[in-house]
mmCIF file of the N, C-alpha and C atoms, coordinates in Angstrom:
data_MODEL
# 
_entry.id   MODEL 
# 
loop_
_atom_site.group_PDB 
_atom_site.id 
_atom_site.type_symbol 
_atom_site.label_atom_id 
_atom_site.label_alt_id 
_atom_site.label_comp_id 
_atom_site.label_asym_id 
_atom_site.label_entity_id 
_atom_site.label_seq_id 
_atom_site.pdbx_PDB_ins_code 
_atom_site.Cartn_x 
_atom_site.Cartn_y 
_atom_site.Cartn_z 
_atom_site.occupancy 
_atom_site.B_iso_or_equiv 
_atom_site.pdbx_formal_charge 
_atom_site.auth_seq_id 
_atom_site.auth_comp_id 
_atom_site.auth_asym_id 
_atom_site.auth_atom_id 
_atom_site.pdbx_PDB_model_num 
ATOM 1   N N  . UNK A 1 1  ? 3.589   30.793 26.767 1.00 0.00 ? 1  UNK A N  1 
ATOM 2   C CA . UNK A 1 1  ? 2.840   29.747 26.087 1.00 0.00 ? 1  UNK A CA 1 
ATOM 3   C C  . UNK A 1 1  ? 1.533   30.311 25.510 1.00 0.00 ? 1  UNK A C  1 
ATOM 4   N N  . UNK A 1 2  ? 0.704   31.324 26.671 1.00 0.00 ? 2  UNK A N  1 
ATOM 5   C CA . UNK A 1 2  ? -0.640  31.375 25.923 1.00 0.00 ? 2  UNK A CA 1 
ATOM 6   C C  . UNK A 1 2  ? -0.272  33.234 25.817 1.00 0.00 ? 2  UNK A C  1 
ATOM 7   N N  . UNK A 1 3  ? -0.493  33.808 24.289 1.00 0.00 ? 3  UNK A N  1 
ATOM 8   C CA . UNK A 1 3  ? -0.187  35.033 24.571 1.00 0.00 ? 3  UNK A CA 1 
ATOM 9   C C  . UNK A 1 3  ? -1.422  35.426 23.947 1.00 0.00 ? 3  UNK A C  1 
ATOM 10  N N  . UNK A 1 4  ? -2.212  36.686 24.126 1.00 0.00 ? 4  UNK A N  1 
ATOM 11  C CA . UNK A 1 4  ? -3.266  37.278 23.464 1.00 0.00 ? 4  UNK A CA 1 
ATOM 12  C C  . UNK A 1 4  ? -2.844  38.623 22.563 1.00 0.00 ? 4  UNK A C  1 
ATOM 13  N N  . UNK A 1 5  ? -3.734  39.056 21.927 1.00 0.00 ? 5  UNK A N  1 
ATOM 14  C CA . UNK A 1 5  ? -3.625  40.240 21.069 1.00 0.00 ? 5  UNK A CA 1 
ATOM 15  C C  . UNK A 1 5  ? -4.716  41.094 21.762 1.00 0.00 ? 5  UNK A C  1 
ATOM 16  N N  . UNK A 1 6  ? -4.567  41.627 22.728 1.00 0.00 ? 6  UNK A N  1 
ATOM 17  C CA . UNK A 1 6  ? -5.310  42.499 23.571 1.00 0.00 ? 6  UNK A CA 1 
ATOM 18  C C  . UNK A 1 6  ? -6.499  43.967 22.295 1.00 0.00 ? 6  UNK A C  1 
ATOM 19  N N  . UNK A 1 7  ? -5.270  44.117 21.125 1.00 0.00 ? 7  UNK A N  1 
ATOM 20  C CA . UNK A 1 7  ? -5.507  45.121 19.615 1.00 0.00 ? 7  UNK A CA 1 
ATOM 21  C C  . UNK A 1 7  ? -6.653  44.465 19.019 1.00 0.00 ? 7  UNK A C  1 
ATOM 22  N N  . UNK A 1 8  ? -6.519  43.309 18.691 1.00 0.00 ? 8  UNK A N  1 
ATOM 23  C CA . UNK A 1 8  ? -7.146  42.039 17.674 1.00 0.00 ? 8  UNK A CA 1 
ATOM 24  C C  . UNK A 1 8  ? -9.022  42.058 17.657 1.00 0.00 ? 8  UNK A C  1 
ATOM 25  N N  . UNK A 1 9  ? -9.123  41.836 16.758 1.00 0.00 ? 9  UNK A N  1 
ATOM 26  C CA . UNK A 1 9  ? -10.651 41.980 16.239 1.00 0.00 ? 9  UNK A CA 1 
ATOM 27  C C  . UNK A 1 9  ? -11.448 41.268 17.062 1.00 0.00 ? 9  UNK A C  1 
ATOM 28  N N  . UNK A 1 10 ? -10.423 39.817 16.901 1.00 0.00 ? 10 UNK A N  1 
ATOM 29  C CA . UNK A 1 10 ? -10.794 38.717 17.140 1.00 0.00 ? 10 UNK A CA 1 
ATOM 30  C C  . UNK A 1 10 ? -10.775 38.111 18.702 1.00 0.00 ? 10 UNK A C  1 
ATOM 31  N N  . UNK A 1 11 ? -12.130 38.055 19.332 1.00 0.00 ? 11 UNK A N  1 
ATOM 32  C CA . UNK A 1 11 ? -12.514 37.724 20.699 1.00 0.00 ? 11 UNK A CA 1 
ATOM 33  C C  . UNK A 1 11 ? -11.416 36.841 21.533 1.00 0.00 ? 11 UNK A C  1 
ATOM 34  N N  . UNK A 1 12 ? -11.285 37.187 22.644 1.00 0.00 ? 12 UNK A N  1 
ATOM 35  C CA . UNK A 1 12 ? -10.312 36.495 23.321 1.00 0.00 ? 12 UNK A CA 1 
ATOM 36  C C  . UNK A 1 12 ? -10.451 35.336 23.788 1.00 0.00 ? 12 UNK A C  1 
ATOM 37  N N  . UNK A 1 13 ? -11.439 34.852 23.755 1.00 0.00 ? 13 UNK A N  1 
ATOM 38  C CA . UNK A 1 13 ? -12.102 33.439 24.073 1.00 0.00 ? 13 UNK A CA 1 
ATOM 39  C C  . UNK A 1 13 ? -11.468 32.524 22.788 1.00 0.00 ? 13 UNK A C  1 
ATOM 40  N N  . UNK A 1 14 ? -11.539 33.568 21.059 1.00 0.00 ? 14 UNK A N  1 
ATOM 41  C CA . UNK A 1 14 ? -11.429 32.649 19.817 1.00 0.00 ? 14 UNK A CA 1 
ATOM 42  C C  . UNK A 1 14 ? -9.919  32.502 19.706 1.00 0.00 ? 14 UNK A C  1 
ATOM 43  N N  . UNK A 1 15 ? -8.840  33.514 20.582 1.00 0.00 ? 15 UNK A N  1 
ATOM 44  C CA . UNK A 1 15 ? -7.437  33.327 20.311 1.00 0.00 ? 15 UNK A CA 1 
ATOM 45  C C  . UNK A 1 15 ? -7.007  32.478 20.861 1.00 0.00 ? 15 UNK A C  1 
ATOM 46  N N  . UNK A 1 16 ? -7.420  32.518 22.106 1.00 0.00 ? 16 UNK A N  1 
ATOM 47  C CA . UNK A 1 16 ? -7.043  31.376 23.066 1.00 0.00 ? 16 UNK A CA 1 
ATOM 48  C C  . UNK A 1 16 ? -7.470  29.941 22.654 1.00 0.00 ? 16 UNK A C  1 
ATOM 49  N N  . UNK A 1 17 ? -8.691  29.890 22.069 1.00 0.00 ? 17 UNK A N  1 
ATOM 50  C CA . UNK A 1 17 ? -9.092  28.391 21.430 1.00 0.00 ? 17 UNK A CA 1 
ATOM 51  C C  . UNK A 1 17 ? -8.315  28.166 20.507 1.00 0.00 ? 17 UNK A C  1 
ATOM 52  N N  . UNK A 1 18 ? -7.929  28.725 19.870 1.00 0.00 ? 18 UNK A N  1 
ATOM 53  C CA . UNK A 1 18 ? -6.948  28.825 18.287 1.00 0.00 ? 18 UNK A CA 1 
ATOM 54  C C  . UNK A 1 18 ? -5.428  28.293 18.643 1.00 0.00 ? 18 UNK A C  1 
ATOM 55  N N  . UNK A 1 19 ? -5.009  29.147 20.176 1.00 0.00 ? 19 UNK A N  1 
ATOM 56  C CA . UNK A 1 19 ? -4.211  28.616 20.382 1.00 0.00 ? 19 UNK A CA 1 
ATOM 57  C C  . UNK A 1 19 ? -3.454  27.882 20.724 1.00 0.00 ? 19 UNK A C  1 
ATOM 58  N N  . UNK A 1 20 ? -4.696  26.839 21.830 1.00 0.00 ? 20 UNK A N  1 
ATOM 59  C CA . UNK A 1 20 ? -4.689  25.859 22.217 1.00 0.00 ? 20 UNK A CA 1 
ATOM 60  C C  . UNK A 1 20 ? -4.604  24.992 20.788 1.00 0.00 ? 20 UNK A C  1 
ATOM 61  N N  . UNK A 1 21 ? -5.355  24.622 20.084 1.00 0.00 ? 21 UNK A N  1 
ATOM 62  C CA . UNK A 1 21 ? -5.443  23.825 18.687 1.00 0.00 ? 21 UNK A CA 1 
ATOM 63  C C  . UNK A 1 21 ? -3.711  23.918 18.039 1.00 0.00 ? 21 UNK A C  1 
ATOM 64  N N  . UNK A 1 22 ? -3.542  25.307 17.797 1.00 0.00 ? 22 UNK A N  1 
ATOM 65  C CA . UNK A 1 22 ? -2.047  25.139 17.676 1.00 0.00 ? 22 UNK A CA 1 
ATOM 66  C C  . UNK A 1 22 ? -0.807  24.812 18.018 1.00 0.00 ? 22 UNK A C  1 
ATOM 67  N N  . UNK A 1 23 ? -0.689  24.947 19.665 1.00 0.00 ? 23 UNK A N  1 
ATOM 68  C CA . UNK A 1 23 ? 0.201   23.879 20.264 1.00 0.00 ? 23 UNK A CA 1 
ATOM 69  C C  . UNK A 1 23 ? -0.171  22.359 20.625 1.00 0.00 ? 23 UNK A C  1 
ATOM 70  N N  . UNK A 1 24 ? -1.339  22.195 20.268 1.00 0.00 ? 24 UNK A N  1 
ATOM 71  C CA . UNK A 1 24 ? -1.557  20.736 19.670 1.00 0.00 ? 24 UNK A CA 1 
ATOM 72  C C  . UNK A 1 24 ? -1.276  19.900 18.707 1.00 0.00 ? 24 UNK A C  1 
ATOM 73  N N  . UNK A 1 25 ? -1.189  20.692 17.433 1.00 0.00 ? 25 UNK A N  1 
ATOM 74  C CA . UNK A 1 25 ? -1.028  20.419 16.431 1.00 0.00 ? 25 UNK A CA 1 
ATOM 75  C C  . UNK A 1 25 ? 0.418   20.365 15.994 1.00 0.00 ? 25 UNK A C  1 
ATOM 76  N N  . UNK A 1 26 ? 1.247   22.075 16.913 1.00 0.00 ? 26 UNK A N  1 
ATOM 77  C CA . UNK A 1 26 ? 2.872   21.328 17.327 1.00 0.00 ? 26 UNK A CA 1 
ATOM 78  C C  . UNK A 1 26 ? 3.470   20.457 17.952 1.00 0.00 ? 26 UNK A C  1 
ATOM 79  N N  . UNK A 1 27 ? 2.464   19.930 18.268 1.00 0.00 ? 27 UNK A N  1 
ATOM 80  C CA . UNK A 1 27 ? 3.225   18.375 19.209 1.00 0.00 ? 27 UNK A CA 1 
ATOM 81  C C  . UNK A 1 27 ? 3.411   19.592 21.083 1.00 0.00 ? 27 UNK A C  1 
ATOM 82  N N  . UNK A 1 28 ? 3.290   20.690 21.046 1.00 0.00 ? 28 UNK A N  1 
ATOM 83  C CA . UNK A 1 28 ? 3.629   20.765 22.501 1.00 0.00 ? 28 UNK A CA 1 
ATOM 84  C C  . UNK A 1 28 ? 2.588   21.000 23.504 1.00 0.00 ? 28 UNK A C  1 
ATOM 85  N N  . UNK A 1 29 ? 1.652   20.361 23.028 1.00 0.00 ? 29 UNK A N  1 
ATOM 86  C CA . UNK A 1 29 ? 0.263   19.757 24.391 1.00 0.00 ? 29 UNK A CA 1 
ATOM 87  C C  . UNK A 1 29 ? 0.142   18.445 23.966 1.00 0.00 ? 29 UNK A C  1 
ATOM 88  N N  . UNK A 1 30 ? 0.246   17.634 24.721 1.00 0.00 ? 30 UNK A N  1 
ATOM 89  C CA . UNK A 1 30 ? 0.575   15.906 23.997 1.00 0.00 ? 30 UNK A CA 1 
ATOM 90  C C  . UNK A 1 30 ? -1.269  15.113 24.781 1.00 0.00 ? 30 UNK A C  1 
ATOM 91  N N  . UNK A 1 31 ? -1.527  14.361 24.248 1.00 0.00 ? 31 UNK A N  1 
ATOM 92  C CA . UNK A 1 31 ? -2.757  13.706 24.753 1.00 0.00 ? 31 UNK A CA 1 
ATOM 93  C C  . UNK A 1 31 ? -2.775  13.360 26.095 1.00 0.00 ? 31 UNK A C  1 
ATOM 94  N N  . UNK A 1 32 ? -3.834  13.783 27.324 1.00 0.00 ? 32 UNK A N  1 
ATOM 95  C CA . UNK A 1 32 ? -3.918  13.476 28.438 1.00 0.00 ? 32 UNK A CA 1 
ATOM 96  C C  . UNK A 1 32 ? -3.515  14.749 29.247 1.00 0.00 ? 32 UNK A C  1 
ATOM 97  N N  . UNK A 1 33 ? -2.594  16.147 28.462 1.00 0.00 ? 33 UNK A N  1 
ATOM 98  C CA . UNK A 1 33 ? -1.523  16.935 28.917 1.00 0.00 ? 33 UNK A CA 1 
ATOM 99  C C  . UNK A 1 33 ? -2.666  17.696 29.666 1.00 0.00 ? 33 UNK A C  1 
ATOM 100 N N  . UNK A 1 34 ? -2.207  18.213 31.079 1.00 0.00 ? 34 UNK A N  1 
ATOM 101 C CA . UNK A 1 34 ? -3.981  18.839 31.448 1.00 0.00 ? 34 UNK A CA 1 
ATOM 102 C C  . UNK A 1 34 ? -3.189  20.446 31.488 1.00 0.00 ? 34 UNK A C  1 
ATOM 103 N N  . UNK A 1 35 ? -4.701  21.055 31.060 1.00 0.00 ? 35 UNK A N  1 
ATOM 104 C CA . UNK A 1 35 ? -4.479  22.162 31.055 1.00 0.00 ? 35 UNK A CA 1 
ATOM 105 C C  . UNK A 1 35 ? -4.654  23.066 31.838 1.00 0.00 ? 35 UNK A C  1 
ATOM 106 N N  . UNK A 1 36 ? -3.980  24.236 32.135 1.00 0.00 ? 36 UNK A N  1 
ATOM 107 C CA . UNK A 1 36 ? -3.917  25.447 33.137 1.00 0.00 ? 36 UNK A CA 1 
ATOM 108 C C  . UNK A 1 36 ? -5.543  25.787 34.047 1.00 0.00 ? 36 UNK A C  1 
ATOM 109 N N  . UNK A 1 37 ? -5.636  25.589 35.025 1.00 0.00 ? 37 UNK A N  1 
ATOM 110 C CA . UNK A 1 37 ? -6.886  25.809 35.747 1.00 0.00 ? 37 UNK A CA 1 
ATOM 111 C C  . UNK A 1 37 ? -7.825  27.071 35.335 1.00 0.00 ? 37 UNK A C  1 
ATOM 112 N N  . UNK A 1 38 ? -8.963  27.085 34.818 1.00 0.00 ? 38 UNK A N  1 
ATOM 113 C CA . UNK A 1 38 ? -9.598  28.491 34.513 1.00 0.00 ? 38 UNK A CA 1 
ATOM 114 C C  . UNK A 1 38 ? -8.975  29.413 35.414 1.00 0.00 ? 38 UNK A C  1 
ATOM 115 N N  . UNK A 1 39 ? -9.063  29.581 36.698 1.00 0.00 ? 39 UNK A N  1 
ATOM 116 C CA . UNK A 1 39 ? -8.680  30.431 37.251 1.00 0.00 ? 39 UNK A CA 1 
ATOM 117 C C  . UNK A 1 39 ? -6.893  31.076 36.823 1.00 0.00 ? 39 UNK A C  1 
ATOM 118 N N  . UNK A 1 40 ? -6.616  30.118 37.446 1.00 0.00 ? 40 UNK A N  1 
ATOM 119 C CA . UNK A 1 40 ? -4.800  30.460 36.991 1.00 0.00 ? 40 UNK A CA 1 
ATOM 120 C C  . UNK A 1 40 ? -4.718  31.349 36.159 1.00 0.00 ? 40 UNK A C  1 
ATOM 121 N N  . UNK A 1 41 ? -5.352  30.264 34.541 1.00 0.00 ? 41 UNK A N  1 
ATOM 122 C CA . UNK A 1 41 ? -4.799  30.978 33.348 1.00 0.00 ? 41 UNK A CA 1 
ATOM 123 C C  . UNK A 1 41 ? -5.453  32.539 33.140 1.00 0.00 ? 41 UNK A C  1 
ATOM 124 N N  . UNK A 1 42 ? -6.773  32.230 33.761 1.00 0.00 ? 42 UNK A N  1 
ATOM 125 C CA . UNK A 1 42 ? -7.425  33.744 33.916 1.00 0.00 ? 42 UNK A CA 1 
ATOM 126 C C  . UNK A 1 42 ? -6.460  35.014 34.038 1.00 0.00 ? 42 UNK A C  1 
ATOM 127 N N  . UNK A 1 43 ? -5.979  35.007 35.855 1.00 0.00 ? 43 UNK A N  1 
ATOM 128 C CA . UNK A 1 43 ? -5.349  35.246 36.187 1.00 0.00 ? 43 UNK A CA 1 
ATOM 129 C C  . UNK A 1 43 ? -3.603  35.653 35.845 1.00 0.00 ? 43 UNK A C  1 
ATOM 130 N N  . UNK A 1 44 ? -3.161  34.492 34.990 1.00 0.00 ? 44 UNK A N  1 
ATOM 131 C CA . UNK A 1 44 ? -2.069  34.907 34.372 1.00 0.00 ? 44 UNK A CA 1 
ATOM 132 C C  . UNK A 1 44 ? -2.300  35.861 32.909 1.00 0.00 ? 44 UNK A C  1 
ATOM 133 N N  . UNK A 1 45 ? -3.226  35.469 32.150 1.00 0.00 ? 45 UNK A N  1 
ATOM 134 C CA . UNK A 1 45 ? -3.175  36.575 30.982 1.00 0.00 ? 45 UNK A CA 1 
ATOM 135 C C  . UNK A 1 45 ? -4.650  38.123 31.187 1.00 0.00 ? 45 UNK A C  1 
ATOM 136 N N  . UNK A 1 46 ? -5.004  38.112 32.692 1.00 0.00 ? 46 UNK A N  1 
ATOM 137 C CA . UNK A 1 46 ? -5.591  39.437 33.283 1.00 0.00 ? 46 UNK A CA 1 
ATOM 138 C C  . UNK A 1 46 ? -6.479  39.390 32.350 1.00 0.00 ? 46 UNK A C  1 
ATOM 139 N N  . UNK A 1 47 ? -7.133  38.205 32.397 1.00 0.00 ? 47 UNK A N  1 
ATOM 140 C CA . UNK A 1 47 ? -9.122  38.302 31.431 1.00 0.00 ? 47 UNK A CA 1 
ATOM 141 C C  . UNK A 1 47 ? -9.635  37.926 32.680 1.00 0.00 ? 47 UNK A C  1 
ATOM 142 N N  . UNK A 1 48 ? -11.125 37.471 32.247 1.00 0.00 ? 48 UNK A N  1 
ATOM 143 C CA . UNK A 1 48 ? -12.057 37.027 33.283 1.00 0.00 ? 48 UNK A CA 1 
ATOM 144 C C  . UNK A 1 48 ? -12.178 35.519 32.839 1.00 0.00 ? 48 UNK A C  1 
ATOM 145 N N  . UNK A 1 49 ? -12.111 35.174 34.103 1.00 0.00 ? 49 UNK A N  1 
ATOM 146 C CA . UNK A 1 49 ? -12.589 33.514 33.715 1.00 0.00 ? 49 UNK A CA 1 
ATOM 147 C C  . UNK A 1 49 ? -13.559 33.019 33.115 1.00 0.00 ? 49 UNK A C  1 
ATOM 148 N N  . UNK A 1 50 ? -14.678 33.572 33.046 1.00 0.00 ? 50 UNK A N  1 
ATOM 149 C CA . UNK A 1 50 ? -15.606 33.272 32.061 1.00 0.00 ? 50 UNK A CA 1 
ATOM 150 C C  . UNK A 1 50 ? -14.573 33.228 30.734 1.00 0.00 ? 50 UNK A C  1 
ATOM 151 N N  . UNK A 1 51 ? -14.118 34.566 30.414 1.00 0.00 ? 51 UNK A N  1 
ATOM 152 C CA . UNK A 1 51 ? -13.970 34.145 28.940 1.00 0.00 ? 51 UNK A CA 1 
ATOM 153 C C  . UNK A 1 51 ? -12.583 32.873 28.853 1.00 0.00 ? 51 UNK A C  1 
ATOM 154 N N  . UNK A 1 52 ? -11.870 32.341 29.929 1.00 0.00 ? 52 UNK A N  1 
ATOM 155 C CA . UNK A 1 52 ? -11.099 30.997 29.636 1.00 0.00 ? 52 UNK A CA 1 
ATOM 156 C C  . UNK A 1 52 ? -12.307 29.967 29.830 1.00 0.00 ? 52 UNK A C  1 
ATOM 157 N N  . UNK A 1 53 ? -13.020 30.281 30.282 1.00 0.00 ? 53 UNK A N  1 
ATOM 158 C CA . UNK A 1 53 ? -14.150 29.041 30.228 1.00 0.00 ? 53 UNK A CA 1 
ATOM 159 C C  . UNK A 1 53 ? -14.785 28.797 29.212 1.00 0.00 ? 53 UNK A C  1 
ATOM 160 N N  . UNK A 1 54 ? -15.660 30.200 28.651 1.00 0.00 ? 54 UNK A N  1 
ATOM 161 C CA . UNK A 1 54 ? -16.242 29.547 28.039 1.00 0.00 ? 54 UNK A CA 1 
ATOM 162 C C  . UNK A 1 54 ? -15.088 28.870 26.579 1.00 0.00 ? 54 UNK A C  1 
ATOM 163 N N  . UNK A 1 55 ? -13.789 29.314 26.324 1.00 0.00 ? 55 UNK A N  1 
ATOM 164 C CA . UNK A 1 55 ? -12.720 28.549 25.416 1.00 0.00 ? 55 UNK A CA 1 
ATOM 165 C C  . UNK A 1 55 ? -12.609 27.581 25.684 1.00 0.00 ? 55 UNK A C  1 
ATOM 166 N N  . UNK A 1 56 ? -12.602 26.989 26.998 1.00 0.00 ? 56 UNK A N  1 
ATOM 167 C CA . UNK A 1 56 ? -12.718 25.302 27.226 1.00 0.00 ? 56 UNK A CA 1 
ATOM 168 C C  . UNK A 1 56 ? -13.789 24.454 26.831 1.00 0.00 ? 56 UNK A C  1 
ATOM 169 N N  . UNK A 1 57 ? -14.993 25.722 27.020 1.00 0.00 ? 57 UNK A N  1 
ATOM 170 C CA . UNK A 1 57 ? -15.958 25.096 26.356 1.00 0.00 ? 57 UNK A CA 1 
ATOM 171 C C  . UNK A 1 57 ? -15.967 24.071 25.491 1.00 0.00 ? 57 UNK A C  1 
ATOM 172 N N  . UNK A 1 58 ? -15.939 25.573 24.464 1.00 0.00 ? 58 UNK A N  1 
ATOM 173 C CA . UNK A 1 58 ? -15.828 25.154 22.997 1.00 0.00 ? 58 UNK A CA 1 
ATOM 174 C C  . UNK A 1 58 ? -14.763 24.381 22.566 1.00 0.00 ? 58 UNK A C  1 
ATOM 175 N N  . UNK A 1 59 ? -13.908 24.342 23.071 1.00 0.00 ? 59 UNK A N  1 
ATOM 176 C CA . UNK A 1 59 ? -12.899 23.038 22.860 1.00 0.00 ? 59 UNK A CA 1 
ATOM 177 C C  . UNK A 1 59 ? -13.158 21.673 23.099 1.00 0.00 ? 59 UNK A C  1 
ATOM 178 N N  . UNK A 1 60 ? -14.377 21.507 24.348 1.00 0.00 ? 60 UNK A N  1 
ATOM 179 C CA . UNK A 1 60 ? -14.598 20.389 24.500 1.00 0.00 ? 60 UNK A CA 1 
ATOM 180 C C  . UNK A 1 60 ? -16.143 20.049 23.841 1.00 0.00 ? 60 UNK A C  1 
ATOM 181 N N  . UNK A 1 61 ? -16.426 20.766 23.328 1.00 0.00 ? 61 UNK A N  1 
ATOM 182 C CA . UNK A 1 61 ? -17.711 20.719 22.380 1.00 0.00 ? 61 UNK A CA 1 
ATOM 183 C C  . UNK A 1 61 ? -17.358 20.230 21.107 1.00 0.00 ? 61 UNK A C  1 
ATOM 184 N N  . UNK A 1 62 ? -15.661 20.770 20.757 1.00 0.00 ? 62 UNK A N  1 
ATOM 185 C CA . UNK A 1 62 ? -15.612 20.405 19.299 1.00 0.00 ? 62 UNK A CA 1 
ATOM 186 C C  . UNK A 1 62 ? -14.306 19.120 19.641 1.00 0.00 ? 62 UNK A C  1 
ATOM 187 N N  . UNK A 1 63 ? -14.406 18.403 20.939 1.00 0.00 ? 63 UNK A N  1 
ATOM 188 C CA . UNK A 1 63 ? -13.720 17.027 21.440 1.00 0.00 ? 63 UNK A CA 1 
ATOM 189 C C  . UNK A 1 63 ? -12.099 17.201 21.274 1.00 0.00 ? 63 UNK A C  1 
ATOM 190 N N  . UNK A 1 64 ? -12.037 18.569 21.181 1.00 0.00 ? 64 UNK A N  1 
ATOM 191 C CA . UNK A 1 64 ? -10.302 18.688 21.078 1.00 0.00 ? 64 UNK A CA 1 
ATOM 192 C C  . UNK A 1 64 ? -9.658  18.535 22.674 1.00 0.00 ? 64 UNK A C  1 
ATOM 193 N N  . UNK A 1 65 ? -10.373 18.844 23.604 1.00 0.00 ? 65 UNK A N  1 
ATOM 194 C CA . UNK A 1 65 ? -10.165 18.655 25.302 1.00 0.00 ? 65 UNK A CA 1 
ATOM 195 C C  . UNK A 1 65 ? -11.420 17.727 25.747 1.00 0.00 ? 65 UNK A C  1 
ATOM 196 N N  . UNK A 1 66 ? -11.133 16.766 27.336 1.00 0.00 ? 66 UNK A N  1 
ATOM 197 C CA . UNK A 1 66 ? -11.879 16.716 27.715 1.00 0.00 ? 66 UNK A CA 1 
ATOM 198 C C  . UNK A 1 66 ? -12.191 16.667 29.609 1.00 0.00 ? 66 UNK A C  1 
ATOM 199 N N  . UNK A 1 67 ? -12.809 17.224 30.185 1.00 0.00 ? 67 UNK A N  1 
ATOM 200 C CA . UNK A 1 67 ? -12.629 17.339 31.444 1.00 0.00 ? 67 UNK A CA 1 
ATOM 201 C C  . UNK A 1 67 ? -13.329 16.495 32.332 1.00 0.00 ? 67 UNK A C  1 
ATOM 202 N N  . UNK A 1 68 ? -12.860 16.256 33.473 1.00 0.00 ? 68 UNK A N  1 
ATOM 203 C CA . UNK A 1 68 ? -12.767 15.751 34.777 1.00 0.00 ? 68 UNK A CA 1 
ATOM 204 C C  . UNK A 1 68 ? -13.134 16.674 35.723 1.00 0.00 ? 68 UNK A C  1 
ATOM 205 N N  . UNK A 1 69 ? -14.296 16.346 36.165 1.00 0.00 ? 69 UNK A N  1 
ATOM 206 C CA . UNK A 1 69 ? -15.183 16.963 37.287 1.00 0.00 ? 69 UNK A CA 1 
ATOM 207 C C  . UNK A 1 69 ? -14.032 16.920 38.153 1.00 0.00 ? 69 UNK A C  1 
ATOM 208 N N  . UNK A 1 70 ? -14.020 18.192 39.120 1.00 0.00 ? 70 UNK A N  1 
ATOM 209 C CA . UNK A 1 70 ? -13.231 18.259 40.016 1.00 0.00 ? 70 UNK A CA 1 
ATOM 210 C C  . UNK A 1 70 ? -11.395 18.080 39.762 1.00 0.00 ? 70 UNK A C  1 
ATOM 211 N N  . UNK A 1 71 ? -11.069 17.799 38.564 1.00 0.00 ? 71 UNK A N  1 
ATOM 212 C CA . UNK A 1 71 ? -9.741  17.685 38.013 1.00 0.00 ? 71 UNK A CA 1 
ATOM 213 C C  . UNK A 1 71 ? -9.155  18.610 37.153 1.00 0.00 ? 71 UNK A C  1 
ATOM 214 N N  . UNK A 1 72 ? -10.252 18.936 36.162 1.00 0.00 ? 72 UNK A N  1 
ATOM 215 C CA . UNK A 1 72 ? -9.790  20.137 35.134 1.00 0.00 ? 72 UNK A CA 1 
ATOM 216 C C  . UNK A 1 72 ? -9.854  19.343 33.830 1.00 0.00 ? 72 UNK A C  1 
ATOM 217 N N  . UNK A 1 73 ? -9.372  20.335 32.673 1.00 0.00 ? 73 UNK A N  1 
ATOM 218 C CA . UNK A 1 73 ? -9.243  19.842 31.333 1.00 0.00 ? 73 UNK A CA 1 
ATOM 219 C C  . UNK A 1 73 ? -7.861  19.331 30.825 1.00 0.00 ? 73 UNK A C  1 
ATOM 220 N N  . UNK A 1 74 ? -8.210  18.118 30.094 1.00 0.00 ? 74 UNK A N  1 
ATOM 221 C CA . UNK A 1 74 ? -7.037  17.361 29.525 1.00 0.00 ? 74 UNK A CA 1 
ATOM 222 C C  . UNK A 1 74 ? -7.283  17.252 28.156 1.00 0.00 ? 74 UNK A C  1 
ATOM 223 N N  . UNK A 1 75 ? -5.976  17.589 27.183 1.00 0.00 ? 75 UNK A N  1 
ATOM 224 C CA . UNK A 1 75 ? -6.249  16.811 25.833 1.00 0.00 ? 75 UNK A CA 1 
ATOM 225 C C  . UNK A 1 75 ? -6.624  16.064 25.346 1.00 0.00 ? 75 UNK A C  1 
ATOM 226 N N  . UNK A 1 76 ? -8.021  15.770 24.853 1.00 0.00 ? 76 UNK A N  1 
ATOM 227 C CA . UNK A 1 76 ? -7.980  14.279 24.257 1.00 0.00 ? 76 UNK A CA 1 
ATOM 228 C C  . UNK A 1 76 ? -6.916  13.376 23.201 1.00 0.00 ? 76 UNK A C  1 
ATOM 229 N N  . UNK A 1 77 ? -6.928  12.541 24.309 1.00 0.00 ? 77 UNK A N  1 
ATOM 230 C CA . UNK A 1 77 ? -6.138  11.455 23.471 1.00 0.00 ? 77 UNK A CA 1 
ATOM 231 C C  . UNK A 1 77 ? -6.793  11.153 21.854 1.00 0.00 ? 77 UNK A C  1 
ATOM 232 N N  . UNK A 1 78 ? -8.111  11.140 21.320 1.00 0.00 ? 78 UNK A N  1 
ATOM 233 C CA . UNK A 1 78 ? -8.378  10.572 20.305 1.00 0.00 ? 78 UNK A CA 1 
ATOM 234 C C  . UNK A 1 78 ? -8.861  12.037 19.492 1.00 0.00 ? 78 UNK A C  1 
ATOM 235 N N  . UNK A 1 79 ? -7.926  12.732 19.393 1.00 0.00 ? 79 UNK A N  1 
ATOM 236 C CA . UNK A 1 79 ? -8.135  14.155 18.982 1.00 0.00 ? 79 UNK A CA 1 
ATOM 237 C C  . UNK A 1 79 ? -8.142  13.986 17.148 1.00 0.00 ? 79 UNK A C  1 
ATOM 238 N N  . UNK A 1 80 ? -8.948  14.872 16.234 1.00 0.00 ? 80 UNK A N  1 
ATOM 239 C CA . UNK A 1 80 ? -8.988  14.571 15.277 1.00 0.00 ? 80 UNK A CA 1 
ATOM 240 C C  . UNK A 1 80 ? -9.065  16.089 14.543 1.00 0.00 ? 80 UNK A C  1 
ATOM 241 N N  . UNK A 1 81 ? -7.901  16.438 13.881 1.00 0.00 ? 81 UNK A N  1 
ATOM 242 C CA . UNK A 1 81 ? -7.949  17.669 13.837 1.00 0.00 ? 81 UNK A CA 1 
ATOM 243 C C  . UNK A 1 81 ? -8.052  18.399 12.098 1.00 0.00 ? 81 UNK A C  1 
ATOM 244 N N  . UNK A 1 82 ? -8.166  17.416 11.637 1.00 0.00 ? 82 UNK A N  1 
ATOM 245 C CA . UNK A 1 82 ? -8.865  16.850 10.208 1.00 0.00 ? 82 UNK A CA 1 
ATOM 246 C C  . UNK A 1 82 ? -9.953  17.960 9.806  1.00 0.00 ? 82 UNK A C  1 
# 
């Protein structure tokens, strides 16, 4: 689901945000869908959690996710990708 370009210019924090937006936009993260725990996903693609964090960040800065203290991050339902 989440693959990186380890080669790529482009920061691993910005692929992973990119790619989240894109299986959104395919219909296969649906509104509410929660997403992989910083740690986990850390862990599964061998970065540091900072850099899946701070991608959640910015995802939920620009209202494409939104999180739940103690729950994790979920898609927003009123996502606007316009």
């Amino acid at each position: 689901m989440f693959k990186l370009d380890l080669q790529s210019r482009l920061p691993i924090y910005e692929q992973l945000k990119s790619r989240i937006v894109e299986l959104v936009m395919l219909g296969e993260l649906m509104p509410d869908d929660q997403l992989p725990s910083v740690r986990s996903l850390a862990r599964n693609l061998g970065v540091n959690p900072n850099t899946v964090q701070k991608a959640y960040q910015e995802l939920e800065r620009e209202r494409i996710v939104y999180s739940v203290a103690g729950r994790g991050s979920y898609i927003n339902p009123e996502i606007d990708l316009n």
